[in-house]
C-alpha positions as CSV (number, residue, x, y, z in Angstrom):
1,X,-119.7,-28.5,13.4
2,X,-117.1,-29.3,16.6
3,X,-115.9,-25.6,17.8
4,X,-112.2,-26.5,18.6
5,X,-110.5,-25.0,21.9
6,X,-108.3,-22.6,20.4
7,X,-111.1,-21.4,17.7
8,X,-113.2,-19.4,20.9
9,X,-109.8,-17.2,21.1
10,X,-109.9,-16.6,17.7
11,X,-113.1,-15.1,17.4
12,X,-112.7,-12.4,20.8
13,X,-108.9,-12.0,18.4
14,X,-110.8,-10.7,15.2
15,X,-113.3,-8.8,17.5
16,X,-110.8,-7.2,19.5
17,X,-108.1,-6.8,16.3
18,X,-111.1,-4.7,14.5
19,X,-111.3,-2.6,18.1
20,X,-107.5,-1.8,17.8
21,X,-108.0,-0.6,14.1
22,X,-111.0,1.5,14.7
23,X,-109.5,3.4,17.2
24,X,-106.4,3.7,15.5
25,X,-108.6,5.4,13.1
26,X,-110.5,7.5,16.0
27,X,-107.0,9.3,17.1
28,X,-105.9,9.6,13.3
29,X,-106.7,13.1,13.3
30,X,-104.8,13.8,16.2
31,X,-101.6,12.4,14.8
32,X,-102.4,14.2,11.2
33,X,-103.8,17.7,12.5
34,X,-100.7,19.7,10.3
35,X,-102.1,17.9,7.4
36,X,-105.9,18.3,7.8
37,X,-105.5,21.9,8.4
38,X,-103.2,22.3,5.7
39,X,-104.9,20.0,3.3
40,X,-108.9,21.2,3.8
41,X,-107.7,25.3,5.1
42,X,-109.0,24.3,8.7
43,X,-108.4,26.1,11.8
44,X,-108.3,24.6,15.5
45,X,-111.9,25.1,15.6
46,X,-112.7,23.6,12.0
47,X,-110.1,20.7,13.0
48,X,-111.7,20.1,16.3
49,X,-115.3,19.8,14.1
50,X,-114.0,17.6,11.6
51,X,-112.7,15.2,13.8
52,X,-116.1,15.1,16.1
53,X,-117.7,14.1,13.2
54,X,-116.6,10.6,14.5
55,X,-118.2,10.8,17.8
56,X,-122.2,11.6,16.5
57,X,-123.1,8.2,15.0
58,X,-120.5,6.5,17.9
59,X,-123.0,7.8,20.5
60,X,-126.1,7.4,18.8
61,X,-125.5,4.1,18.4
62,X,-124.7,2.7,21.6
63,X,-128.1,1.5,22.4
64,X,-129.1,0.3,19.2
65,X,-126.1,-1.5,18.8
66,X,-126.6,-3.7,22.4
67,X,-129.7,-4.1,21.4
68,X,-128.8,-5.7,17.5
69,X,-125.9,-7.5,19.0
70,X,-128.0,-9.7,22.0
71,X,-130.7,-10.2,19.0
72,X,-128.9,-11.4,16.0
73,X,-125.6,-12.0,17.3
74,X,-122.4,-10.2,16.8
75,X,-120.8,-11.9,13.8
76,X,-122.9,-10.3,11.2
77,X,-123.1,-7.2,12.2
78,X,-119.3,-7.1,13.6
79,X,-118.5,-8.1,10.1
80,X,-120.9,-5.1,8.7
81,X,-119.5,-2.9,11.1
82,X,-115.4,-3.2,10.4
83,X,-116.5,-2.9,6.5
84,X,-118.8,0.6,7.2
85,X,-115.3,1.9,9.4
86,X,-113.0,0.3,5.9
87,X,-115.5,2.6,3.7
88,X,-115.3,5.3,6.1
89,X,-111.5,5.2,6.0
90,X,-111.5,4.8,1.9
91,X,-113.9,8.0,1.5
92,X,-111.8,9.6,3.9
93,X,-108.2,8.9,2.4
94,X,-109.7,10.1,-1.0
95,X,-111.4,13.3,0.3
96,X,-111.2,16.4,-1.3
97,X,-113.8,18.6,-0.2
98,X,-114.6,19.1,3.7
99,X,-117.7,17.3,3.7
100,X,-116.4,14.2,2.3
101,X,-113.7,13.6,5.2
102,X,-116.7,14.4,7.4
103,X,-118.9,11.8,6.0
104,X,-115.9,9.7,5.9
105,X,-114.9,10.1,9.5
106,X,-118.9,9.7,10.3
107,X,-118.8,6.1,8.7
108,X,-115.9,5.4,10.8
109,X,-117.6,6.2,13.5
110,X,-120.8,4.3,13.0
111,X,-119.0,1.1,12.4
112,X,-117.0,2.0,15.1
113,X,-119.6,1.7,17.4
114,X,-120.3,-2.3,16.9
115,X,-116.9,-3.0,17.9
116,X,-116.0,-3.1,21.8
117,X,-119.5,-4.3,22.8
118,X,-119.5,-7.0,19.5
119,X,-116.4,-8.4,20.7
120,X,-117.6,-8.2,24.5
121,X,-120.8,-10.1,23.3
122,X,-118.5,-12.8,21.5
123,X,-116.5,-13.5,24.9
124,X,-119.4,-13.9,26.4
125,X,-120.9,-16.1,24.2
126,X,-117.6,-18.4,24.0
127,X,-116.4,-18.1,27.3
128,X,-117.5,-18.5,30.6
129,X,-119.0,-15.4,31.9
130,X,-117.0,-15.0,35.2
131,X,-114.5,-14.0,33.1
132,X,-116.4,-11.0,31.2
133,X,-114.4,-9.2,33.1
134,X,-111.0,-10.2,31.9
135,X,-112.1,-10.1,28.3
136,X,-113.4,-6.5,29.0
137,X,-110.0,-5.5,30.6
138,X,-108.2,-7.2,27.8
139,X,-110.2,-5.8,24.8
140,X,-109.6,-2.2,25.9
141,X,-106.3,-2.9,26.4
142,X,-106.1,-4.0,23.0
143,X,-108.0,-0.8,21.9
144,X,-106.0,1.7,24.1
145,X,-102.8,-0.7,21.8
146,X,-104.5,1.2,19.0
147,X,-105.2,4.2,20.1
148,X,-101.4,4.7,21.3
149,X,-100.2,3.1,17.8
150,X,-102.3,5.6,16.0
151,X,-100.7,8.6,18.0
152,X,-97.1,7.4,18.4
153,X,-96.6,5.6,14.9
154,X,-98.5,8.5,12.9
155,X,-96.0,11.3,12.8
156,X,-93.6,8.4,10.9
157,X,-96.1,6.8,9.0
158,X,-97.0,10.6,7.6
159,X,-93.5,11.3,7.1
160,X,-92.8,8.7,4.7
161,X,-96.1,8.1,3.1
162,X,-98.6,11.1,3.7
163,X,-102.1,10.6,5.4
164,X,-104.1,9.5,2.4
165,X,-102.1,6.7,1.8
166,X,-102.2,5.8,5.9
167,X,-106.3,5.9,6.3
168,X,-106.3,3.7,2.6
169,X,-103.9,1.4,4.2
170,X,-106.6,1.3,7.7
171,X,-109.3,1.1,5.0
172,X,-107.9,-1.8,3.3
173,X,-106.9,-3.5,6.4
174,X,-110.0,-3.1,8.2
175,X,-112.5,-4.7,5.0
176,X,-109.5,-7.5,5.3
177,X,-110.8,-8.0,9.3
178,X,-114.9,-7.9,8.0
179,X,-113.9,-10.6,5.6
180,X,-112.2,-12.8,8.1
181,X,-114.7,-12.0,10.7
182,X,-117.6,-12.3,8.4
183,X,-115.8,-16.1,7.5
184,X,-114.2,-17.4,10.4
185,X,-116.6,-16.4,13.5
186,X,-119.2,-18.1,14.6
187,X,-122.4,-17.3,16.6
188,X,-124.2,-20.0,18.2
189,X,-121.8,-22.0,20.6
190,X,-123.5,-25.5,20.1
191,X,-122.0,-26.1,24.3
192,X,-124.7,-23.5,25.6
């Protein structure tokens, strides 16, 4: 199958669109702390906890994830990834005990963790590599897009619609990026 021009920028698009989701989902917490403490009795310490929960698998999996990215490729487990984080954001919105939104927020954070360098792997397999770091620049970019949206929008978005019904509407639209990942990307570029 002919890979189009345009179809290259597509792929680093759905990478780097799942990056701006997941961390939109990382700074959630930050935008609903009234909520969480509120909604699971949590005090600055319990809140801080909670939302470190992300950061355990996020770490841990740095490594491994390189490592399963150069071997298979990044469109599987990219794919895999942004549907653990839509999971993690389902269990999440529909938490009722502490421990759920902990396990919820840890699933974020392990699918979280395929995201920059899957997208960074796709740029590199698509386009030329002395311009990794543009792609690099432009996919944190994009990330630091959702990172601010996830702060600045929240307060509104809670105001009118709570935060269950805000991490369902990340979970939703982050399986929505695994599905169009897992369909349109593609791996092998048949010029190298």
């Amino acid at each position: 199958m002919r890979i189009k021009s345009w179809q290259p920028w597509l792929f680093w698009f759905l990478g780097a669109s799942f990056f701006f989701f997941e961390y939109f989902a990382r700074v959630d917490p930050s935008g609903m702390l009234a909520q969480l403490q509120h909604y699971f009795n949590l005090d600055n310490k319990g809140l801080g906890i909670l939302s470190a929960y992300f950061y355990i698998p996020y770490v841990l999996m740095q490594i491994p994830v390189g490592l399963l990215v150069d071997r298979h490729g990044p469109r599987r487990w990219l794919a895999v990834a942004a549907l653990v984080s839509a999971v993690g954001a389902i269990v999440f919105s529909f938490s009722v005990y502490l421990w759920q939104a902990k396990f919820g927020r840890m699933l974020i954070g392990l699918g979280a963790s395929f995201a920059f360098v899957g997208t960074l792997r796709l740029a590199t397999l698509w386009f030329d590599r002395s311009r990794l770091g543009f792609f690099a620049g432009m996919t944190q970019g994009v990330g630091m897009l959702g990172a601010a949206a996830g702060v600045g929008v929240m307060p509104v978005l809670i105001e009118s619609w709570g935060w269950q019904k805000i991490m369902l509407s990340v979970g939703v639209l982050l399986a929505i990026f695994a599905l169009m990942i897992l369909i349109f990307v593609r791996d092998k570029n048949p010029d190298k």
